[in-house]
N, C-alpha and C positions, 0 to 999 in steps of 0.2 A: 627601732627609730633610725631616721638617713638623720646625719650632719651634712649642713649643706653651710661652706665654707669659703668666702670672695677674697677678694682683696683690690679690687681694682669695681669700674661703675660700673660698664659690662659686666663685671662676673656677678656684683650683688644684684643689676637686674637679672638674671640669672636662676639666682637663688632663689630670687621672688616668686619669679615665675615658675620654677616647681616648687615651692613652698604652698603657693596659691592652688596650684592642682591637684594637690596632695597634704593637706591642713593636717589631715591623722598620721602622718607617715613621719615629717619632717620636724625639724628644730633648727634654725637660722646660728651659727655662731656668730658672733661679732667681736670687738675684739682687735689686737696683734695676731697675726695669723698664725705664728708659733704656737701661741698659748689655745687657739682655739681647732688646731687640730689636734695639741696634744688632750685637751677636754673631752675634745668627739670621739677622737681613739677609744677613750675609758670609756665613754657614757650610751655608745650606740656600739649596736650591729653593722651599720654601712655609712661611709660617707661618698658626697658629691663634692670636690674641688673644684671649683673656677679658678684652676691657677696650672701655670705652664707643668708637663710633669718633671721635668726636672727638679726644679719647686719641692713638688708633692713627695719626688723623691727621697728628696735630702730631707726631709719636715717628718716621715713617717719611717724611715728606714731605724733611726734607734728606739724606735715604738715596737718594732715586732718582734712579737713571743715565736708563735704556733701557728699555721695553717688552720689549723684545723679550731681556733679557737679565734684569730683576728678578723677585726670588722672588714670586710671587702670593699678596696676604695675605688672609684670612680673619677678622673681626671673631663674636664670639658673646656677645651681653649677657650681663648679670650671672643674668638670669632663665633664660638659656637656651633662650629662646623664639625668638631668630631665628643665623641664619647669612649673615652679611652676606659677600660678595664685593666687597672694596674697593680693589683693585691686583691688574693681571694677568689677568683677565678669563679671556683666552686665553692669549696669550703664556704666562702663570705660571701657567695651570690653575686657578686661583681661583674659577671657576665649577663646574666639575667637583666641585672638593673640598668648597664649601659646601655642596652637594648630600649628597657624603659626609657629611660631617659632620653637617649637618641629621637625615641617615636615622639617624645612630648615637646622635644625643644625643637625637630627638622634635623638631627646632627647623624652622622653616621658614625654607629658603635663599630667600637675595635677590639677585635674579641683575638688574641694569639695564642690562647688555651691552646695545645695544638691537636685535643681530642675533638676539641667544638669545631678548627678552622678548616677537618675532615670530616665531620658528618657524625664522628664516632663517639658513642656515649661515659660520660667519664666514669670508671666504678665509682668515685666518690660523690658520684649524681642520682644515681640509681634509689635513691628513697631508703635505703637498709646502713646501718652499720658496718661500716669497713675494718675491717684490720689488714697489717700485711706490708707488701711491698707492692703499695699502689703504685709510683712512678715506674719502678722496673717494667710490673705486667702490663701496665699502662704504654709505654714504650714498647714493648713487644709486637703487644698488638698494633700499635705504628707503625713499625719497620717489617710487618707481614710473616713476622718468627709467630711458628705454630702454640697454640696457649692450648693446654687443657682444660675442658670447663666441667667441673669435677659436682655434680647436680647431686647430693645427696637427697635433697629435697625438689622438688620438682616444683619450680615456681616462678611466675610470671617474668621473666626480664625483656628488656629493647634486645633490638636487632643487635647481637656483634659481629664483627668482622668474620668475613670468611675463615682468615687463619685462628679461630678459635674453633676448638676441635671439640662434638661433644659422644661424636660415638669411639665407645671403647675401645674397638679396634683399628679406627681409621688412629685413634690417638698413639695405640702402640704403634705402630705402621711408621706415625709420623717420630716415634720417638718423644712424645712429649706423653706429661701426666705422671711419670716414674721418678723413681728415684736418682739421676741424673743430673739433678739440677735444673729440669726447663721450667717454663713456667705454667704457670697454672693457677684457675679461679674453683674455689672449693663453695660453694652452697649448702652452709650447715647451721643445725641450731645449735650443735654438739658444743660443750666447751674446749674445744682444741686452741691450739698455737700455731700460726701461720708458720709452713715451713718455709724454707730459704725459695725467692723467688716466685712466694705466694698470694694470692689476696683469698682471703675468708671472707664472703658477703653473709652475714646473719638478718634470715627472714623472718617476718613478724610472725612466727609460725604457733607461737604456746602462747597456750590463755592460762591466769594461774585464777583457780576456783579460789576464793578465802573465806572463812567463817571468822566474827571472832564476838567476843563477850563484852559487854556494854563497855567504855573506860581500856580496851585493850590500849596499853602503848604504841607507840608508831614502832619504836625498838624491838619490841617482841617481833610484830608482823613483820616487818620487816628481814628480821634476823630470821626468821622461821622461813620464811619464804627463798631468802641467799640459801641457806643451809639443803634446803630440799632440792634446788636448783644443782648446785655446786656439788650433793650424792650420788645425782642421778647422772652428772657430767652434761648438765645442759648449757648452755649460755643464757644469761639475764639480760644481752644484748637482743634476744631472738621473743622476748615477753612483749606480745603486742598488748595486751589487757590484764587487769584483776577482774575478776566477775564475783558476784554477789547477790543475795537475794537483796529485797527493795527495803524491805527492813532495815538495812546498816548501810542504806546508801549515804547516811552522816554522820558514819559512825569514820570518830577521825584517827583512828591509828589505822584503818586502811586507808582513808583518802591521804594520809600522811608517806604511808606506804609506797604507796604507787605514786604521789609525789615525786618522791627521792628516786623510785626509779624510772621516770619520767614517762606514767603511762598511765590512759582514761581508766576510769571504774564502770564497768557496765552493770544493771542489775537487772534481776526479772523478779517476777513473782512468786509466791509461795506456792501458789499454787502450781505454778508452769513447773517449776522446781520438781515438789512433789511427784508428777507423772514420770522423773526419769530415774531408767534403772541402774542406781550405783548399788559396789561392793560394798560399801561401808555403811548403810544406813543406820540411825541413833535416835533414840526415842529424847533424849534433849533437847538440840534443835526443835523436832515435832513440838515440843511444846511452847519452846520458846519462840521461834517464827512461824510454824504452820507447814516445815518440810523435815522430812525425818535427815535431808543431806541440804546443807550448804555450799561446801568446797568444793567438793565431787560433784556435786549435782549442776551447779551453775559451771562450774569447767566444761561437761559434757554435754549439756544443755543444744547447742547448736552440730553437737559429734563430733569426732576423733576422736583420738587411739591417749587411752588413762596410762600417762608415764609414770606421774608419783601419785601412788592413792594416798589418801588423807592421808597426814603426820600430824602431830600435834607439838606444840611449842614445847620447848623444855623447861618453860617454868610452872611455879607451882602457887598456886593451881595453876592449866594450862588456858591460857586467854584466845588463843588464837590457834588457828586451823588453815592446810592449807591441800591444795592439788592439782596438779598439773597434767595437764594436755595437751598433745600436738593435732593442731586442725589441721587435716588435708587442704595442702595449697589448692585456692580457685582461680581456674584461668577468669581470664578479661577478657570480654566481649564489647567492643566498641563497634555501634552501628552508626556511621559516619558521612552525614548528606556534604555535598560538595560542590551544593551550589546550581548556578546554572551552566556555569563554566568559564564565566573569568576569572584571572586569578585572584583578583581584589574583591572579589565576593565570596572567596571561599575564607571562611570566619579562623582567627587564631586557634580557636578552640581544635578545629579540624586537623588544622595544620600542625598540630601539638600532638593530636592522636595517632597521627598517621604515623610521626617521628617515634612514638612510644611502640607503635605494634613490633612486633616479631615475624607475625604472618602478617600478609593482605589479599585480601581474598574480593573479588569484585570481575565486574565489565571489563573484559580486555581496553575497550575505546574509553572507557574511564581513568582505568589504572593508567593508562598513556597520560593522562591528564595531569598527572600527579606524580609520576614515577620519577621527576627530578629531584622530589619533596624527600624521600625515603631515605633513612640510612643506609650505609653501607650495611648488606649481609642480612637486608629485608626479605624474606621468605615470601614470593610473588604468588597466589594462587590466581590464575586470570580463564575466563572464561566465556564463552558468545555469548549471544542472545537466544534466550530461552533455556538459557539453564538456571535458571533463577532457585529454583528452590533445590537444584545441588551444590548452588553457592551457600545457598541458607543452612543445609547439612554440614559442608564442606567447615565454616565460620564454626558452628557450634561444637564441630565434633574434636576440630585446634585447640578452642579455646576448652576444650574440656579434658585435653591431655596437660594443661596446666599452664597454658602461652599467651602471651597476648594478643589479640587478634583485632585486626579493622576491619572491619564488612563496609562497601565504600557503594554508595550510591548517588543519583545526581540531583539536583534540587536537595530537599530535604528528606532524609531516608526513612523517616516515617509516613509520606504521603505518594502513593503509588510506588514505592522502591521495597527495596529491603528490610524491612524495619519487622513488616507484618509478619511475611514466612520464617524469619529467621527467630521472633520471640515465640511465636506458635510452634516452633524445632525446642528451644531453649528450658530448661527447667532450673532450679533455683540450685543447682550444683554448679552454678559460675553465677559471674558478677557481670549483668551488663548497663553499658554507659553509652545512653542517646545522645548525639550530636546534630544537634538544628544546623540545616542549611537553607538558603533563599531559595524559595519553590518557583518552577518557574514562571507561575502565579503571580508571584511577585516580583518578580522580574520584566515580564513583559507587564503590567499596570503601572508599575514605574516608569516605561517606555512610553505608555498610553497619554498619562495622565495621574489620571485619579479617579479608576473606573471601580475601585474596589472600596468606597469611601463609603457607600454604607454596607447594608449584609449583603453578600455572597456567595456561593458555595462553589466548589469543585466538582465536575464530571467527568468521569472518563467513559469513554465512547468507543470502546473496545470489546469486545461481546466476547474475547478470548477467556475471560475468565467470569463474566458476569454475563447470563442471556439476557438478548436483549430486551424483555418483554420486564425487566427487571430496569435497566437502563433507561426505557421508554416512560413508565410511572415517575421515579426519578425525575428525568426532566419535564412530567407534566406538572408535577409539585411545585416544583422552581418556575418553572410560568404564572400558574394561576397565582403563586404567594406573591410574584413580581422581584424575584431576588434575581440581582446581576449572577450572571453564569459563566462560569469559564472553564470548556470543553479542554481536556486533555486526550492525547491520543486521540483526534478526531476525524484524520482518514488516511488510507495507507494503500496500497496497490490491488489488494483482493479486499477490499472492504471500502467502500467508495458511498456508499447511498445513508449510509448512518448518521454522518452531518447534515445531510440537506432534510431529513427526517424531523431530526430533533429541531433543527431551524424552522422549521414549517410547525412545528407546535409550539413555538416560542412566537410564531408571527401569529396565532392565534390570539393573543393575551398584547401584544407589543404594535405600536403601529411601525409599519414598513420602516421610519424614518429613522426608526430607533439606533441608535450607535454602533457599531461591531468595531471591535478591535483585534487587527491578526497579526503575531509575532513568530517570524519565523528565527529562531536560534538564537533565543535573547541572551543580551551582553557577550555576545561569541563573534569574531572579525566579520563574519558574513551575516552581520544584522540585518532582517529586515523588517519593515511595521508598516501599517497603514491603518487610517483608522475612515471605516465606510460605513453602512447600512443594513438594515435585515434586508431588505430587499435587493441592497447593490451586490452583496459578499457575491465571491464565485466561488464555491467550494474546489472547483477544480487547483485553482492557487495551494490548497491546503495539504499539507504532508504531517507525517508522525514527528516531524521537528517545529510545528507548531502549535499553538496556543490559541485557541478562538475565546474572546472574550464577551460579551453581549452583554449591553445595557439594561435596565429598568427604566418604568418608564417616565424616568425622574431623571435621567443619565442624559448629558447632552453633551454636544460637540462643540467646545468652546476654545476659539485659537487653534483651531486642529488640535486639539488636544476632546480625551474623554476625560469628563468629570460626572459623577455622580454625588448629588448633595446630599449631605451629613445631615439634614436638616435642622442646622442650628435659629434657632428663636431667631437672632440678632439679624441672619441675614434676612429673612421677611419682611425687617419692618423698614418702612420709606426711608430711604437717606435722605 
């Protein structure tokens, strides 16, 4: 919950107004404003001040415990004009939300994090559990002193700085990673203790299997599960799951369980269960759910490497079961459209991706597009044209050494981009994550009018990967059915006669008068559009940076603008 906190008329219109845009999020204090931010302090995660920060200073300063536990506050002058981040940076999201807030109220967020005000990712951002000496390593890596990155496990992180070192040798060379005293970032599940000048990131890396008998206590499981952990010297910070068959998906000393240690319960089936081969199988379970393994069988379920096989609780009788495994980290595969190429149409989402990756792998003339976007110590893979599907290799074979990786294409990278060759490379040993961008489809129909207002389709007009006797059926389909058409790739220097082709079968079905709509480099500084005829178009005007779009024959020119009717009831009948 945000506390959103006035004092003045300004500030409580203020409050209103994200209060109103955000109904589930907020709570209004009112009040003496001592008393109601010392309220908010207890009873939320974040707050909003409308009040100068000096104010907020003095008001919150005998309030604070922990970083790592206080709500992250948010300052917004009386004008409105900025969004300060003044407590919590990270830890209480206070960065994140100025930003929010900023976009919602017009104000510019002031972020002095000094990992955010460089590009550089905070370890205590990073999604995992920190331990250690975040500010030191943190500083290190600011000031360009070489950091070791000490990968026990091999697993997805952001770009870091150059002077983080992760091959062993360049590390001894630099003198860092030893015992010395430099710094260094450790990626383990293991239960260690941060040494001097260290950060431990613990990865969601162990699924703990559990079994347990109707009535088990949350106590037993619980204790059975620390105890099995704490033997084998794992960390309970690194348990991303309990797994279980579907049987005791309510059964409450594991949901209790995993509760307390703050993690989902996944289940499968008896039967799914059954097919896998554990050491320990028991004719009890069989009977009593339908798989001779619960703990073991549901830990291993998905694969990795069996740490703790089955133990059993130390009491008597034993109520609960449990076992542990480490699943091989999966890289990240983000295939990333980017629009048509303005900046304000490339979606947050993207721009979010792009900042998480490690590698980027794409269009030299793309990655230009965007290479301002990138963290420092972004791993650049860049390549011409027509190397498309050894970018698609190139993306999948990154993200399958354990990295996060952005495949970056333009419009939306599932419609003639990357999307296709790169899942058809891909198999289910990574994770990947589509990111919609404006096609330039949509782009130029927005330039148009509104030529795309009833059905549609897309063609592309490039016989490099489709012949054309394949292309030609295609758009006689889209003619006779009367669907608006919008030719991609429709003519280029050695391929010239393909448009006036496909035009001449659309003018079969279409009279001459019909609409065409041509955009060459939509939303990019050298726009241009016109909206003409099937029989006026000159193909010769047309290049691979344009878009031909083409009417139905319901599609009319209205205010130079193209519209096609939605064919709503309302508008047919007489006004």
């Amino acid at each position: 919950m945000i506390g959103l906190i006035s004092a003045t008329a300004a500030g409580s219109a203020g409050c209103q107004r994200v209060a109103s845009a955000w109904p589930g999020r907020t709570r209004v204090y009112e009040g003496p404003v001592r008393d109601a931010v010392r309220r908010a302090f207890a009873e939320c995660e974040q707050l909003v001040c409308f009040l100068a920060t000096g104010a907020v200073v003095r008001l919150v300063a005998p309030l604070l415990t922990d970083k790592s536990s206080d709500p992250g506050v948010v300052c917004v002058d009386e004008g409105g004009r900025f969004a300060v981040s003044l407590v919590g940076g990270h830890g209480g999201g206070a960065n994140d939300l100025a930003r929010e807030v900023g976009e919602l109220l017009g104000a510019e967020p002031v972020v002095t994090t000094a990992t955010d005000s460089v590009g550089v990712p905070g370890l205590d951002t990073l999604g995992f559990p920190v331990e250690g000496d975040v500010a030191g390593v943190s500083r290190a890596m600011l000031d360009g002193e070489p950091v070791a990155l000490n990968a026990e496990l091999a697993w997805p992180l952001p770009p870091l700085p150059t002077a983080v070192v992760t091959d062993a040798t360049k590390a001894a060379e630099a003198g860092v990673g030893g015992a010395g005293g430099a710094y260094s970032i450790r990626v383990t599940d293991r239960a260690v203790e941060p040494a001097e000048r260290e950060v431990v990131l613990r990865p969601p890396s162990l699924v703990v299997g559990v079994g347990a008998s109707k009535g088990a206590p949350v106590d037993e499981v619980l204790g059975l599960v620390e105890d099995a952990l704490r033997e084998a010297g794992l960390s309970a910070k690194s348990v991303a799951e309990f797994a279980t068959v579907d049987a005791k998906a309510d059964e409450p000393g594991i949901l209790g369980a995993a509760e307390r240690l703050g993690v989902p319960v996944v289940t499968y089936g008896a039967e799914e269960l059954a097919k896998v081969d554990v050491p320990n199988p028991s004719d009890a379970p069989l009977a009593a759910v339908g798989t001779p393994s619960v703990a073991e069988a549901a830990a291993l379920v998905r694969g990795g490497e069996l740490l703790v096989p089955k133990c059993k609780s130390a009491a008597r009788p034993a109520m609960a079961t449990c076992a542990v495994v480490r699943r091989a980290a999966r890289g990240r595969l983000a295939v990333v459209g980017l629009g048509p190429g303005a900046r304000d149409l490339l979606t947050p989402r993207a721009k979010d991706e792009l900042r998480r990756a490690s590698v980027l792998v794409g269009l030299d003339q793309y990655v230009d597009q965007i290479r301002d976007l990138l963290r420092p110590g972004t791993r650049v893979l860049e390549s011409g044209l027509g190397a498309e599907e050894e970018r698609a290799r190139t993306a999948v074979a990154e993200a399958r050494l354990g990295r996060a990786v952005a495949l970056i294409g333009s419009g939306d990278a599932g419609v003639y981009a990357m999307a296709s060759p790169a899942l058809a490379e891909a198999s289910d040993d990574i994770d990947v994550v589509g990111v919609p961008g404006v096609t330039a489809a949509l782009a130029a129909g927005a330039i148009l009018g509104a030529p795309l207002g009833h059905d549609h389709v897309s063609i592309s007009l490039s016989d490099l990967h489709t012949p054309w006797e394949v292309i030609e059926r295609r758009v006689r389909a889209a003619a006779e059915a009367d669907i608006v058409v919008t030719f991609y790739n429709p003519r280029s220097r050695g391929r010239d006669w393909q448009l006036p082709k496909a035009l001449a079968i659309l003018a079969e079905h279409r009279e001459p008068t019909t609409p065409v709509g041509v955009v060459r480099n939509a939303s990019r500084p050298d726009e241009s559009s016109r909206v003409t005829t099937l029989v006026g178009v000159d193909p010769a005007t047309v290049d691979m940076m344009t878009v031909v779009t083409v009417g139905n024959t319901a599609t009319r020119e209205i205010a130079g603008r193209m519209v096609t009717p939605r064919g709503y009831r309302w508008q047919e009948e007489p006004q």
